[in-house]
Rosetta silent file (secondary structure, phi, psi, omega in degrees, C-alpha in Angstrom):
SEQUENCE: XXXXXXXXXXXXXXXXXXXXXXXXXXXXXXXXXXXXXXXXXXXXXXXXXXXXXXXXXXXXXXXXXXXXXXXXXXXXXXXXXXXXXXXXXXXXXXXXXXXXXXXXXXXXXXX
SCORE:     score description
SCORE:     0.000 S_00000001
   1 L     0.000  131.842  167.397  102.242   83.339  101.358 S_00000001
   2 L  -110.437  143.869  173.310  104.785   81.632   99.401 S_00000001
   3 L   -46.707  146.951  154.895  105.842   78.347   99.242 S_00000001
   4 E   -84.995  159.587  161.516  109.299   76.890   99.019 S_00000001
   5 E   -82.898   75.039 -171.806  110.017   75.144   96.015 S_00000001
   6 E  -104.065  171.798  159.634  112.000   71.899   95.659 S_00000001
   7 E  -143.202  136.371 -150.168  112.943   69.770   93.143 S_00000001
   8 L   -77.033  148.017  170.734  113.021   66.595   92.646 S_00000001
   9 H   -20.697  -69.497 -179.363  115.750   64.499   90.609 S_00000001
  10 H   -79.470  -25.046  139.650  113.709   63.300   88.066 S_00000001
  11 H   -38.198  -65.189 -156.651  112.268   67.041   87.755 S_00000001
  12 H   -57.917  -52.612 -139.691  116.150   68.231   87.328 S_00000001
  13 H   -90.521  -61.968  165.883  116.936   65.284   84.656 S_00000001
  14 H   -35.281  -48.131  132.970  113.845   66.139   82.665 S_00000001
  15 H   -28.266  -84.441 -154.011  114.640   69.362   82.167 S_00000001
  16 H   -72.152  -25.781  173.520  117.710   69.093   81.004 S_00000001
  17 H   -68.397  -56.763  175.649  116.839   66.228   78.515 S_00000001
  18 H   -38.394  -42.784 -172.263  114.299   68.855   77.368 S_00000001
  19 H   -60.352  -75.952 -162.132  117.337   71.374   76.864 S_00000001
  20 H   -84.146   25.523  171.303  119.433   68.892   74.888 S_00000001
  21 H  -122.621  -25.654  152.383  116.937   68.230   72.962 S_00000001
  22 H   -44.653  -81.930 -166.895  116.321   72.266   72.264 S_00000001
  23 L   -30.921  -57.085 -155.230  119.925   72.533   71.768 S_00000001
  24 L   -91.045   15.423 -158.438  119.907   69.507   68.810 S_00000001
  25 L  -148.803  -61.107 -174.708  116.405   70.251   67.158 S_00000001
  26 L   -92.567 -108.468 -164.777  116.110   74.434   67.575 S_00000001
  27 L  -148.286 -174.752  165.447  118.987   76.615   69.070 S_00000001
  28 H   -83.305  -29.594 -173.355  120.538   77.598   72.411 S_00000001
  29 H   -86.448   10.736  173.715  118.338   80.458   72.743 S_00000001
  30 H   -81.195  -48.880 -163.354  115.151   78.283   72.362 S_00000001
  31 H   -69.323  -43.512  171.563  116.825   75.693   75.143 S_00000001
  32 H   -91.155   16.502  171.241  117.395   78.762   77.446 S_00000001
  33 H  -105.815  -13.108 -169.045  114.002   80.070   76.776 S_00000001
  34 H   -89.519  -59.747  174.364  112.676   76.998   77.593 S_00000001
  35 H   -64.751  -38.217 -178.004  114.736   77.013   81.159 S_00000001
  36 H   -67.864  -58.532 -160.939  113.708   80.684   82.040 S_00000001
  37 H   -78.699  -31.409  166.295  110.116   79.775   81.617 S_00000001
  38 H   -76.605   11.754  163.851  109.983   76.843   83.808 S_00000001
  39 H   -80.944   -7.378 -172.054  111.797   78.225   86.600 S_00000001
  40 H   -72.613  -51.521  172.072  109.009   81.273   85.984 S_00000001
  41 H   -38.870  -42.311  149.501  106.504   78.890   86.462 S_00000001
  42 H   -60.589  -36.488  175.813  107.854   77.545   89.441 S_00000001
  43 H   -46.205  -63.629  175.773  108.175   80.667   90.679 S_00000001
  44 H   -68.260  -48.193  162.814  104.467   81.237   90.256 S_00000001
  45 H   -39.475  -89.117 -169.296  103.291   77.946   91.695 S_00000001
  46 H   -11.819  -48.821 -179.162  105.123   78.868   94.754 S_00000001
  47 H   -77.450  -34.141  179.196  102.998   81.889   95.060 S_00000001
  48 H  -127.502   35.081 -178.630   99.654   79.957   93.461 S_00000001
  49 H   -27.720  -50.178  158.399  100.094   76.236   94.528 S_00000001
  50 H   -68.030    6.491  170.768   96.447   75.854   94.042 S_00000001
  51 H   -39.193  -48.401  155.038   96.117   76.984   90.814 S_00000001
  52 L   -92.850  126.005  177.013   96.754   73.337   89.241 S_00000001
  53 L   -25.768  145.174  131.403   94.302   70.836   88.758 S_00000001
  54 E   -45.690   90.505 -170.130   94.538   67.623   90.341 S_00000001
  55 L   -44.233  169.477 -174.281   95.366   65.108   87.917 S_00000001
  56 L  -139.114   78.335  172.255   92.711   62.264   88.001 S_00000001
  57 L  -101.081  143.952 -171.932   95.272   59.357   87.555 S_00000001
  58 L   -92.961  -24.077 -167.122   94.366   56.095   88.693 S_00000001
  59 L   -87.572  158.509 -155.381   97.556   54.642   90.036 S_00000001
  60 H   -52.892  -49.924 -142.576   98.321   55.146   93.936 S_00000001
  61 H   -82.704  -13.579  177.569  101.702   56.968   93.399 S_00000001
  62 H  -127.979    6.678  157.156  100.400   60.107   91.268 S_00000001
  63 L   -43.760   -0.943 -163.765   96.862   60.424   92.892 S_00000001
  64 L  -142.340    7.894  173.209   97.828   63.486   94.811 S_00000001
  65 L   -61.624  115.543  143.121   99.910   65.017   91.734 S_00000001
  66 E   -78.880  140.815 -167.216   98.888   68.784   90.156 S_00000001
  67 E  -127.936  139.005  178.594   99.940   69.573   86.596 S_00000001
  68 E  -136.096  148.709  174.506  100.197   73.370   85.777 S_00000001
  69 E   -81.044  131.184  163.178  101.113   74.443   81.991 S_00000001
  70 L   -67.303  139.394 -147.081  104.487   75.799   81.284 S_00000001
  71 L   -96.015  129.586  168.897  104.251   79.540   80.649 S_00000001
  72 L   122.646 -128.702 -158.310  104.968   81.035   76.988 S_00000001
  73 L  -115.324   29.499  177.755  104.900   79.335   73.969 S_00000001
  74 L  -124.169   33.774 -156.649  105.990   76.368   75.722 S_00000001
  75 L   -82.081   18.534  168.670  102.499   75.573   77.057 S_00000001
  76 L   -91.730  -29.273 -142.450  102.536   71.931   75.755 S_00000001
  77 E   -98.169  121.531 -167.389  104.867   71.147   78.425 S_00000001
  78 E  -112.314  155.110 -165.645  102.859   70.398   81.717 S_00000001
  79 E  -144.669  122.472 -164.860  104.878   70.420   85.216 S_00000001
  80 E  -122.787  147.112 -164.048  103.521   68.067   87.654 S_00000001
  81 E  -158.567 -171.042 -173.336  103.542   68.356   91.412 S_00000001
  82 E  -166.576  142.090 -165.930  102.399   68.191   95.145 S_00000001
  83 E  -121.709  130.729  166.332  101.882   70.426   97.516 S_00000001
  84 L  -124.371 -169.505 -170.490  101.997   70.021  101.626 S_00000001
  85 L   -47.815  -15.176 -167.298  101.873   72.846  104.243 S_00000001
  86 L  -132.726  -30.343 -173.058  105.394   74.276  103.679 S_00000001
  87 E  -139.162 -178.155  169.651  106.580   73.506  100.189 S_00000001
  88 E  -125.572  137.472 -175.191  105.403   72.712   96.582 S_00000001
  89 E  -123.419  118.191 -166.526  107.804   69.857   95.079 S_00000001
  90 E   -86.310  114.486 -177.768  108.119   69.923   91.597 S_00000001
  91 E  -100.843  -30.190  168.606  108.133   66.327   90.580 S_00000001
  92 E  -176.450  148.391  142.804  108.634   66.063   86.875 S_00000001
  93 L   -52.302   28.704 -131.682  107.905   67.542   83.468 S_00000001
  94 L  -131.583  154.356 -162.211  106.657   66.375   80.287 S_00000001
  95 E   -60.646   99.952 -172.182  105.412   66.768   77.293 S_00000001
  96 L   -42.392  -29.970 -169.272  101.239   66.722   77.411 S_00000001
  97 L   -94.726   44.448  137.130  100.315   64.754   74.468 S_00000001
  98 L   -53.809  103.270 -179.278  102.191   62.273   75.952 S_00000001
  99 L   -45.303   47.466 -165.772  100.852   58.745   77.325 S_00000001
 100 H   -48.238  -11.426  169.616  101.173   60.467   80.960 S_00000001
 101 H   -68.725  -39.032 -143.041  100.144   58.050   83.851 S_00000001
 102 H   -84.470  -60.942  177.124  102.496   55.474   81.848 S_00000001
 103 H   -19.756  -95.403 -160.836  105.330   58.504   81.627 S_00000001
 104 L   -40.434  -25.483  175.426  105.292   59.766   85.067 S_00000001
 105 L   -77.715  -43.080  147.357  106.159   56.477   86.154 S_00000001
 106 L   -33.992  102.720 -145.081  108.826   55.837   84.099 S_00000001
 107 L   -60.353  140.131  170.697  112.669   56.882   84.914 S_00000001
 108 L   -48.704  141.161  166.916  113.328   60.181   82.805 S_00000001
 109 L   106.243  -22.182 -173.091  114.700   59.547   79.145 S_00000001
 110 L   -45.312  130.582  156.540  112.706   56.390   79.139 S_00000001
 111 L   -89.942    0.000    0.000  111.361   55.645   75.948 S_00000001
């Protein structure tokens, strides 16, 4: 059984900060290679919601988060999320080696 998939704001806005950051640093076709494989990813959560660990974060608001790797060669990029009975909602993106408890809290683009 598959899930639906939403996504969240601050999912959408990460992304795309990811993109325009493809776009100025690589090419367009890295920044749309980059967009095919997370929606593939999503795709596949939907189908394997358990699949990703349970983060082991201490703060209230991401205890119940899973992080899955993005698929290809873009497998630094972890996609973090929560799953109930009906959907899996893709909450944000980010780079792993990344301070990530502080991140995930933190409006996208923050530095």
């Amino acid at each position: 059984m598959s899930l639906a998939v939403r996504i969240a704001s601050e999912f959408h806005q990460d992304v795309a900060l990811q993109i325009q950051w493809y776009l100025l640093h690589a090419n367009a076709q890295v920044a749309g290679d980059y967009a095919d494989a997370v929606d593939a990813t999503l795709e596949f959560l939907g189908r394997f919601p358990e699949l990703g660990p349970h983060c082991r974060f201490s703060h209230p608001e991401l205890r119940d988060l899973r992080q899955f790797r993005v698929g290809g060669s873009f497998d630094r990029h972890q996609i973090f999320y929560r799953v109930t009975a009906s959907e899996l909602i893709a909450v944000r993106t980010l780079h792993g080696a990344r301070d990530l408890p502080r991140r995930l809290l933190d409006p996208p683009g923050a530095e």
